[in-house]
C-alpha positions, 0 to 999 in steps of 0.5 A: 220313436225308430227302432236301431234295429230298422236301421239295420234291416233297411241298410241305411248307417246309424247316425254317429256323433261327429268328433270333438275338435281338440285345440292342441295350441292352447294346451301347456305341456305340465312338464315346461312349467316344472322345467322353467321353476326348476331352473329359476329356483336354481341359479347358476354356481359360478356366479355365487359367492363361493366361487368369487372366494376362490378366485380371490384366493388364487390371485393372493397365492400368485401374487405371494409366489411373486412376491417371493420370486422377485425378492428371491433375485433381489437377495440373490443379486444383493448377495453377488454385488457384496461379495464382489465389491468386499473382495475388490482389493489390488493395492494401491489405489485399486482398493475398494474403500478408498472410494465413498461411493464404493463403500456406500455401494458395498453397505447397501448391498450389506443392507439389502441382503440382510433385508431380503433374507429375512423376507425370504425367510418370513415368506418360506415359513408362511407358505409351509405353514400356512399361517402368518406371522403377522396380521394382514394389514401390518405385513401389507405396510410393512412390504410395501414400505420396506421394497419402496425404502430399499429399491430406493437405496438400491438405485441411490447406490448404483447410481452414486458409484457410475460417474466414478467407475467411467471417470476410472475407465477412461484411463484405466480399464483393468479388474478393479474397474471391470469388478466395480462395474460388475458390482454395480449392474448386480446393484441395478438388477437387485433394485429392478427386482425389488421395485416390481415387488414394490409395485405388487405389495402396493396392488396388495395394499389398495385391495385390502379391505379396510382402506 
C-alpha cells in the first residue's frame, strides 16, 4: 500500500476524484410548483358571481333613472298641451270645444298628466327610499301596459286634430290656429317620450326572471 506521504516527497500530485456532473435541466424549481396551485386555487374575482350582481345591479338603476327622465318630459310636455289648449278661447268659432278633436285632445293630455305624475310621484319615493311599493313582477306589468296604453292615446289624439287644424290654416292662420298647433306638437313629444319608456319597461319585463 503507498504512502501519501511519498507523493509528497517525490512531487508527484495526489490523485483527486473527478467532479460530480450536476443536471441542472431536470431539476424544478420548488417555487414554480407553489406558484402554479397558488393561482389555480385561486381564480379570478371578475369573473365571480359577486361581480355579474353588481353589473345587473347597475343596469337596473340606469334603466330606472331612464325610465323616469323620460316620463319626467312626458308629464312635462302633457302638462304644456293641456294648459295650452284649456285656454285656447277667442270668441266665436275660435274656441276650442267647439271641435271634437280638441276636446278629445285636451282629455288625453288631462289623462296623461294625471298618469305620469303618479309615476313620477311612485319613482321619486322608490329612489329615496330605496324600497318598492310593489313587487317587481306587477310594477313590470303594469309600466309597461300603462306607457304602451297612453303613448297610444297620446298619438290617437295628435293625430285626430292634425287634419282639422291644416284644413283651418288654409284659410285662416291666426292664434287660434297657431295654439292648436302648439298644442298638438306638445302631444307628439309627450307621446315620443312615452314610447321609449314603453319600450324600456318591456326590456324590464323580458329580463325578469319568472318569464
Amino acid at each position: 500500500m503507498s504512502d501519501p506521504n511519498n507523493y509528497k516527497a517525490t512531487g508527484v500530485q495526489t490523485p483527486t476524484a473527478p467532479p460530480c456532473s450536476v443536471d441542472t435541466e431536470s431539476q424544478t424549481p420548488a417555487t414554480g410548483g407553489t406558484q402554479t396551485q397558488t393561482q389555480t386555487q385561486n381564480p379570478p374575482v371578475a369573473g365571480t358571481g359577486v361581480g355579474r350582481f353588481i353589473e345587473r345591479w347597475k343596469r337596473e338603476d340606469m334603466l330606472k333613472k331612464g325610465c323616469f327622465g323620460l316620463r319626467c318630459i312626458a308629464l312635462l310636455f302633457s302638462l304644456f298641451a293641456f294648459i295650452i289648449m284649456a285656454s285656447n278661447r277667442h270668441g266665436d268659432w275660435r274656441d276650442f270645444d267647439k271641435y271634437d278633436e280638441y276636446r278629445y285632445l285636451l282629455a288625453i293630455a288631462i289623462l296623461s298628466t294625471l298618469y305620469t305624475i303618479l309615476l313620477v310621484l311612485i319613482q321619486v319615493y322608490q329612489l329615496s327610499t330605496n324600497k318598492e311599493i310593489f313587487s317587481r313582477k306587477n310594477s313590470a306589468f303594469l309600466d309597461f301596459f300603462g306607457d304602451q296604453l297612453m303613448a297610444y292615446l297620446l298619438l290617437s289624439a295628435a293625430s285626430s286634430a292634425v287634419p282639422l287644424t291644416n284644413r283651418m290654416r288654409e284659410n285662416n292662420d291666426n292664434i287660434f290656429t297657431d295654439s292648436s298647433a302648439s298644442a298638438i306638437g306638445m302631444e307628439f313629444v309627450a307621446f315620443l317620450a312615452m314610447a321609449v319608456s314603453a319600450i324600456v319597461s318591456g326590456y324590464k319585463l323580458s329580463k325578469q326572471t319568472y318569464i
